[in-house]
N, C-alpha and C positions, 0 to 999 in steps of 0.2 A: 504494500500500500504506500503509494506518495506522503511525505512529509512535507509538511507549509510552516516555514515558517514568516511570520508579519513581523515590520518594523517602521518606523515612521509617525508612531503616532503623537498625540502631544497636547499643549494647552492654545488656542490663537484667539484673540479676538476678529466680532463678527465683520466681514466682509474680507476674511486675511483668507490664506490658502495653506495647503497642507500636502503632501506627497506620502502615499503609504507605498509599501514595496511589499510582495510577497514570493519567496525563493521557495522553488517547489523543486526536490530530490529529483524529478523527471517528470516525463509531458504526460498531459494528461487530456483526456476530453474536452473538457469543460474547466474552466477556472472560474472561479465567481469571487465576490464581493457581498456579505450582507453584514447588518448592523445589528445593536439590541439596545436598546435605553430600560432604565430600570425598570419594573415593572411592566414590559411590553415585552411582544414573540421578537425571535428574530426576525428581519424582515431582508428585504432583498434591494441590493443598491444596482449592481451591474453584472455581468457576465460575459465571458471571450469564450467561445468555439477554438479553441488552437488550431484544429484543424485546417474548417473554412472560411477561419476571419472573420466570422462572423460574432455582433458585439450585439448587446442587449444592456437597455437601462430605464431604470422606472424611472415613471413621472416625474418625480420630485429633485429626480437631480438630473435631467435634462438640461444639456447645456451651460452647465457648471460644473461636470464631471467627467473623466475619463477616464479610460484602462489601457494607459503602451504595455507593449510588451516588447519583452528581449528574445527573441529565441535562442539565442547561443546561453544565454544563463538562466532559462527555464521560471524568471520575472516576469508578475504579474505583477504592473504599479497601477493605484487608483491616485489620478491627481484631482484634490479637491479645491473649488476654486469660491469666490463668494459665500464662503461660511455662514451657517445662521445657527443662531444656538439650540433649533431645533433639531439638527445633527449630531447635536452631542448623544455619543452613546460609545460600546465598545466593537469596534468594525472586525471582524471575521472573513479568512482569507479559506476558501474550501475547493474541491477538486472534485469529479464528478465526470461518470462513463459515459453520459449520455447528455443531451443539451434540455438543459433544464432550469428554471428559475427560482425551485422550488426549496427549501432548506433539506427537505428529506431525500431527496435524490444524491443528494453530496455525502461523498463519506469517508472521508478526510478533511479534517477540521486542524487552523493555525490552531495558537494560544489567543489569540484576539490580541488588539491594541486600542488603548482610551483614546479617546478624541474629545476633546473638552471644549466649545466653544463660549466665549464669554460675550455678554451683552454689556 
């Protein structure tokens, strides 16, 4: 099973940016992106297809978000752009056989990393 791990997280105020980075032991399907704020599910931020390049992103971070990747070092980075401290939560870095957006399909899970935004 792949390994993830996340790095990059931290404290910004709102409208600053952020770069997370997640290094995966080897490729994989699917790489995603989701979040959790206290007392709420995980939910879903983004996801890459390795494959066929193909990229997925919810509503809410349309055009504030993205996901480069490296291919030669098996990097999935989420750069976040226009902060709102309704972001704040602990972002999770997952791997998954098949394309999917779903928490349960993934299964290979980072450690997470805090994202703190301040108002």
């Amino acid at each position: 099973q792949v390994q993830l791990a996340e790095s990059g997280g931290g404290l910004v105020q709102t409208g600053g940016s952020l770069r997370l980075s997640c290094a995966a032991s080897g490729p994989s399907y699917t790489m995603g992106w989701f979040r959790q704020a206290p007392g709420k599910e995980r939910e879903f931020v983004a996801a890459l297809n390795w494959i066929l390049g193909r990229t997925s992103y919810a509503n809410f971070v349309k055009g504030r978000f993205t996901i480069p990747r490296d291919n030669a070092k098996n990097t999935l980075s989420l750069q976040m752009n226009s902060l709102q401290p309704e972001d704040t939560a602990v972002y999770y870095c997952g791997a998954a056989t098949v394309w999917s957006a779903t928490p349960r399909d993934f299964g290979a899970w980072g450690q997470g990393t805090q994202v703190t935004v301040s108002s």
